[in-house]
C-alpha positions in Angstrom: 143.9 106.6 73.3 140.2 106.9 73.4 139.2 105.9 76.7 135.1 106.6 76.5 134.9 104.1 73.7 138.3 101.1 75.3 136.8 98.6 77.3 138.4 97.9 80.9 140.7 95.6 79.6 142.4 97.8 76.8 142.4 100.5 79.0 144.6 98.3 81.5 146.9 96.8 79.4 147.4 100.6 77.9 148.3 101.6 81.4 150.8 98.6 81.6 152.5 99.3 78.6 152.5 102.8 79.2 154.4 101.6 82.7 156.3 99.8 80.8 157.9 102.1 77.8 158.3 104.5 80.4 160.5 102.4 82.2 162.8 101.6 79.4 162.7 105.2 78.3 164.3 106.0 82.3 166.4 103.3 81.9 167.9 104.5 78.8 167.8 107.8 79.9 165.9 108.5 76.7 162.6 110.1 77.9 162.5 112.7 75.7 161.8 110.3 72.6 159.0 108.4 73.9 156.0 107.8 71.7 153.9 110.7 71.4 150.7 109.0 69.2 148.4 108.7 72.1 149.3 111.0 74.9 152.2 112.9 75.6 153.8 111.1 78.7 157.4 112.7 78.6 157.0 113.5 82.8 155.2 112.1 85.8 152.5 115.0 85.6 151.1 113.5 82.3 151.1 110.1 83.5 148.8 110.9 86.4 146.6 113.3 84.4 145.9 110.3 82.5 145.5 108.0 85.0 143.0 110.3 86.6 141.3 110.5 83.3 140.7 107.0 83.9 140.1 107.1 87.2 137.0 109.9 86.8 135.5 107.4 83.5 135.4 104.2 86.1 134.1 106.9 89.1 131.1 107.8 86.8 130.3 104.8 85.2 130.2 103.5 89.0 127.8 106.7 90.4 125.6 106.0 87.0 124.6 102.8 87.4 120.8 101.9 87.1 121.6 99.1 90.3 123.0 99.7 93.9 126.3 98.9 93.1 128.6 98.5 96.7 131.9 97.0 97.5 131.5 95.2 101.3 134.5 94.4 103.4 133.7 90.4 103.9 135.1 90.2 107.5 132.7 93.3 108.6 130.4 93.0 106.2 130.6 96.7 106.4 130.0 98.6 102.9 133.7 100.5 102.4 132.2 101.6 98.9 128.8 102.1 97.6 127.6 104.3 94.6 124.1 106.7 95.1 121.3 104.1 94.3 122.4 101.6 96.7 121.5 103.9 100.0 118.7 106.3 97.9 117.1 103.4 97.1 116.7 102.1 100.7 115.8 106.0 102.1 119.4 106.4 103.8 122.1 109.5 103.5 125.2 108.4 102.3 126.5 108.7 106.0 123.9 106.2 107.6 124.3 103.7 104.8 128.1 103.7 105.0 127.4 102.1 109.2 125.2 99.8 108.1 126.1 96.0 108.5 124.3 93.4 105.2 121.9 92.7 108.0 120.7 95.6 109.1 118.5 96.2 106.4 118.6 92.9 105.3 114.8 91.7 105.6 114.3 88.3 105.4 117.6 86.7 106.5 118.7 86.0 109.9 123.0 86.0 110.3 123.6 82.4 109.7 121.6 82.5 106.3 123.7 85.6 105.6 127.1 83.4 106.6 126.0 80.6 104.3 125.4 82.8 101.3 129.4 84.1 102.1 130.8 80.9 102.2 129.2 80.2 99.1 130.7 83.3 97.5 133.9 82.3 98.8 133.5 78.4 97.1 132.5 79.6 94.4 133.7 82.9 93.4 130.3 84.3 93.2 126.4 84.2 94.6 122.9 85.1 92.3 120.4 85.3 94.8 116.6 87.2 95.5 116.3 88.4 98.9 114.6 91.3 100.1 115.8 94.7 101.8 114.2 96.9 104.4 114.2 100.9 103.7 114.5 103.0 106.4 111.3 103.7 107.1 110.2 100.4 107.2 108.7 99.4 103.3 110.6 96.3 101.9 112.2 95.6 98.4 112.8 92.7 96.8 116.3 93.0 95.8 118.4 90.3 93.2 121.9 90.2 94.2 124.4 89.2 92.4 127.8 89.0 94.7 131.4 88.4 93.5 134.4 88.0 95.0 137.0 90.4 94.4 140.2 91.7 96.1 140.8 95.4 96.5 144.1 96.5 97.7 145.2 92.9 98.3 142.4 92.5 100.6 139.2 90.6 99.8 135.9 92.0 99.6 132.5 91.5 97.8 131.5 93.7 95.3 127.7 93.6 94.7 124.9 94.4 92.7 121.5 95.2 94.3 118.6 95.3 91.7 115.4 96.8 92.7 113.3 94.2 91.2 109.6 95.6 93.2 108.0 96.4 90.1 108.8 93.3 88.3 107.4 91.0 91.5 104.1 92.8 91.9 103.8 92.4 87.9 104.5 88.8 88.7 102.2 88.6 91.2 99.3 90.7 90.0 99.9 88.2 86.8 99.6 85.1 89.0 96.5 86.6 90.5 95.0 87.1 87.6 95.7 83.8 86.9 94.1 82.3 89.9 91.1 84.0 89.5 91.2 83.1 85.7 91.4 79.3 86.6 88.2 79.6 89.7 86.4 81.5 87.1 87.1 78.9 84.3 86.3 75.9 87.0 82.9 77.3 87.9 81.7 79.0 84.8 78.5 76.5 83.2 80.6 75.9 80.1 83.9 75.9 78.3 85.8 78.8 78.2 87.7 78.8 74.4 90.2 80.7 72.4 90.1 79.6 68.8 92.1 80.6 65.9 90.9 80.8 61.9 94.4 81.8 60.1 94.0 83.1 56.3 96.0 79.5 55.5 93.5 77.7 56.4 94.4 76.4 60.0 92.5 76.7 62.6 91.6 75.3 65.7 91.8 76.0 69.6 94.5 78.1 71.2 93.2 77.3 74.7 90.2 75.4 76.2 89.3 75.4 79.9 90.1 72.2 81.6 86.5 71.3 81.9 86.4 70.7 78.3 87.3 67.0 79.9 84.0 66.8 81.3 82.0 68.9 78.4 83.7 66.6 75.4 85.2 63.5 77.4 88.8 65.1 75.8 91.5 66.0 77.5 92.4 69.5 77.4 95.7 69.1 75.6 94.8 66.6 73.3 91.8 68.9 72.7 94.3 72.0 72.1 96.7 69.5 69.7 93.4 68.2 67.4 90.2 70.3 67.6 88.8 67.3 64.9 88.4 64.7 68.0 85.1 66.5 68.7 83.5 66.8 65.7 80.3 69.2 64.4 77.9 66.9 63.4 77.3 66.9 59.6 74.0 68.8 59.4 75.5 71.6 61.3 78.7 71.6 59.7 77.9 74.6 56.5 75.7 76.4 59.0 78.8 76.8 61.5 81.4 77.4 59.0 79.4 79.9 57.5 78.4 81.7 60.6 82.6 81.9 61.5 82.8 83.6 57.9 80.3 86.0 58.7 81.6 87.1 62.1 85.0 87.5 60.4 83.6 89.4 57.8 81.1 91.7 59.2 83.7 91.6 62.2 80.3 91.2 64.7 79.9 89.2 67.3 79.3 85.4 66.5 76.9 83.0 68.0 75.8 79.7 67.5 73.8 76.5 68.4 74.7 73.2 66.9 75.5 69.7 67.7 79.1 67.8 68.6 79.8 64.3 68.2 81.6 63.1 71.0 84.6 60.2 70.6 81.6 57.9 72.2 79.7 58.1 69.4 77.1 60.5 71.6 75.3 63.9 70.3 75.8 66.6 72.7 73.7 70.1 72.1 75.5 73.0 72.6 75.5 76.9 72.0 78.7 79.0 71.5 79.4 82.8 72.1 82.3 84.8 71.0 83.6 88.4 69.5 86.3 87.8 67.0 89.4 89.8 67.5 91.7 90.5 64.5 95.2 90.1 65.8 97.3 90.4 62.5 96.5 90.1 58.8 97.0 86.2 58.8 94.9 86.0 62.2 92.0 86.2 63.7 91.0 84.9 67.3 87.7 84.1 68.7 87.3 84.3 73.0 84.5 82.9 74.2 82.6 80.2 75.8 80.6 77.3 74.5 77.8 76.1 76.8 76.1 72.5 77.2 71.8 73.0 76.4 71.8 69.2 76.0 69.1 69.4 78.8 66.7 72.0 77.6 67.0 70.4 74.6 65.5 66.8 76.1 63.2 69.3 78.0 62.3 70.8 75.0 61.8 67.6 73.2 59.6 66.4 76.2 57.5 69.2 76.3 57.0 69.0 72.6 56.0 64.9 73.0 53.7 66.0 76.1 52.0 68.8 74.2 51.1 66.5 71.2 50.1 63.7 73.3 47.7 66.3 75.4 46.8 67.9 71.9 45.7 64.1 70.8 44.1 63.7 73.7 41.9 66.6 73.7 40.7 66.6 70.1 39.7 62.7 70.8 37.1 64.3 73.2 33.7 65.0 72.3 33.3 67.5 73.9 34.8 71.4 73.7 37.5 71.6 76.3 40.0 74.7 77.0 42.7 74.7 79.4 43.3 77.7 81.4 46.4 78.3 84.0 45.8 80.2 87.6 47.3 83.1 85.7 44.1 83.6 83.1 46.3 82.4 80.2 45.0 79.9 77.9 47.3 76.5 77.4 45.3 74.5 75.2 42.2 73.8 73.6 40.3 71.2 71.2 39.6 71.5 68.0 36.0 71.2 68.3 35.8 73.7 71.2 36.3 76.6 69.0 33.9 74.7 66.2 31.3 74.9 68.6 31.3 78.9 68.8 33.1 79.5 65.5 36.2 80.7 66.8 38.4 79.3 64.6 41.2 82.1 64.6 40.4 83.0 68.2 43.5 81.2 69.7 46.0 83.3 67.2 44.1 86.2 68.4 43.8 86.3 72.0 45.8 84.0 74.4 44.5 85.6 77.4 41.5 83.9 79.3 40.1 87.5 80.0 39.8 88.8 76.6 38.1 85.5 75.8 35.3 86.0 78.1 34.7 89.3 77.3 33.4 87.2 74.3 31.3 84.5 75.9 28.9 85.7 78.8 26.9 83.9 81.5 23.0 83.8 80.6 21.7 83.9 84.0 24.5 85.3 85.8 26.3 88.5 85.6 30.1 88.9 84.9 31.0 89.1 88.7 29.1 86.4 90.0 31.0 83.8 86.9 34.2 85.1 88.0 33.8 83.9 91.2 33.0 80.5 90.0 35.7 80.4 88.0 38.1 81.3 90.8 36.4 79.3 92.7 36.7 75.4 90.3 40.8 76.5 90.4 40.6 75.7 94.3 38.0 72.6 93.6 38.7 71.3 90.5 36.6 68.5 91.6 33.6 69.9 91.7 32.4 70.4 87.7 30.4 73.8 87.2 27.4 73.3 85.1 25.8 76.3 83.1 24.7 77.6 79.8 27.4 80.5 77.9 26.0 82.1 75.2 28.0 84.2 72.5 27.4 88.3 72.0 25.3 87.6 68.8 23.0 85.7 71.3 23.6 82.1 70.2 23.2 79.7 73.1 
């Protein structure tokens, strides 16, 4: 009989028929002739050497569980049997641990909810339950138990299994953490936060958008997720994105873009996307990043642009030369015939400082100084006009 390789239940029904031939063997007085294939049982002395056998394979696969593996008396509630790992695991010698009642380093349970988990063992046979366990010297464990009810010399007991599952709740909660923080970050962030996928198939689309891509697109997120297409690119920018995905995959650089989406509304919406493309097999690669709204510095920029040409109109209408200069010395605009009048014509792509200019047009009656002053002096009354005659370094008036 191989017992390393039987399994419980061959190895008791080996036993019983083992008992058995053996009985019919005394009966017939005929114990010499019993079956010798398996193990020579002819007296008592073999018998028990094989029983031990099987005793000592049960004994260590008990001591070599990976769990706290212990056998309470369910009127005590009193451990009778335990292997090492159930009191190493909570800091106790195997003489403290063998005193200790389920709730003496039971952490979280008072009595009662102890009793109710026992009657529920009793109803049902058996109990799967997370709890957690206090070590002797005070650190607590969370613990899943699974309890059954079993009877041991015709007495009932529960024999249990305590998992140390620590490790796998702090995972779980460093995870969930993470996940809090991912979600605040995802909330607050000025933009969407994206995962998209381009597969070598052709598919692609998004693996995950933040939930603000509701108030970005006016999609929800999992509709969003199920059909990229319900936000479209609008058409001028559609090669010019494509293409700049292609590159980023190829050149495997970081990708950026600014383009245009056509909301379900009908609306344009302005927008810039960053990302580093991460290849995570052959027929995958996946962009994280985040796509920001710039429809407003876009109408700022457009308004700028309408207020600059209307100013530019505005100035060149003038007969007269006219050159605006900010508190910081730097030139803002100018007409046309301004720089006609002294034959400047390249001057504003040459110097855009207001300091370099007058290095080129001096006061005639007044030294450099003194004009300084006045200048400073019109930017706190721009009122009051100042009235003089400039003249150039090749002395024309």
């Amino acid at each position: 009989m191989d017992f390393q390789n039987s399994t419980k239940q061959e190895l008791i029904a080996y036993i019983k028929h083992l008992e058995s031939e053996l009985n019919q063997k005394i009966q017939s007085n005929n114990l010499i002739e019993l079956d010798r294939n398996d193990v020579d049982i002819t007296s008592n002395k073999n018998i028990e050497s094989n029983l031990q056998k099987l005793q000592t394979y049960y004994y260590n696969l008990f001591e070599q569980s990976p769990d706290g593996l212990v056998i309470i008396d369910t009127e005590t509630l009193i451990s009778v049997e335990f292997n090492q790992i159930a009191h190493n695991q909570l800091g106790y010698t195997r003489e403290e641990f063998a005193l200790l009642k389920i709730n003496d380093y039971e952490a979280i349970e008072n009595p009662e909810e102890t009793l109710e988990h026992v009657r529920k063992i009793y109803a049902n046979g058996y109990d799967i339950f997370e709890t957690k366990h206090r070590k002797k010297d005070g650190q607590i464990l969370d613990i899943l138990v699974k309890a059954k009810l079993t009877k041991v010399n015709g007495k009932d007991h529960f024999y249990c299994v305590f998992r140390d599952i620590s490790g796998i709740k702090n995972a779980e909660n460093s995870l969930k953490e993470s996940e809090e923080r991912f979600k605040i970050m995802a909330a607050n962030v000025p933009g969407v936060i994206f995962e998209w996928f381009e597969r070598n198939d052709g598919s692609r689309g998004y693996k995950y958008i933040s939930p603000r891509c509701k108030e970005f697109f006016g999609v929800e997120q999992a509709d969003l997720i199920a059909d990229w297409t319900l936000v479209k690119i609008y058409h001028e920018d559609l090669l010019p994105w494509s293409n700049s995905i292609e590159e980023a995959k190829k050149n495997k650089s970081d990708w950026f873009f600014e383009g245009r989406f056509v909301l379900p509304d009908g609306s344009i919406k302005w927008w810039n996307g960053y990302s580093s493309p991460v290849k995570i097999s052959d027929e995958e690669i996946i962009f994280d990043g985040i796509l920001v709204d710039i429809t407003p510095q876009k109408k700022q920029e457009e308004d700028l642009l309408k207020s600059y040409s209307l100013t530019k109109l505005m100035l060149d209408s003038v007969e007269e030369g006219i050159i605006l200069i900010d508190k910081d010395e730097m030139i803002n605009s100018y007409n046309q015939l301004f720089f006609q009048m002294w034959d400047l014509s390249n001057f504003y792509t040459e110097f855009k400082q207001a300091s370099i200019f007058f290095e080129l047009l001096i006061p005639l009656t007044i030294n450099r100084e003194e004009f300084d002053s006045i200048i400073k002096k019109s930017s706190h009354y721009p009122h009051i006009p100042i009235n003089g005659k400039l003249y150039l370094k090749n002395k024309k008036v």
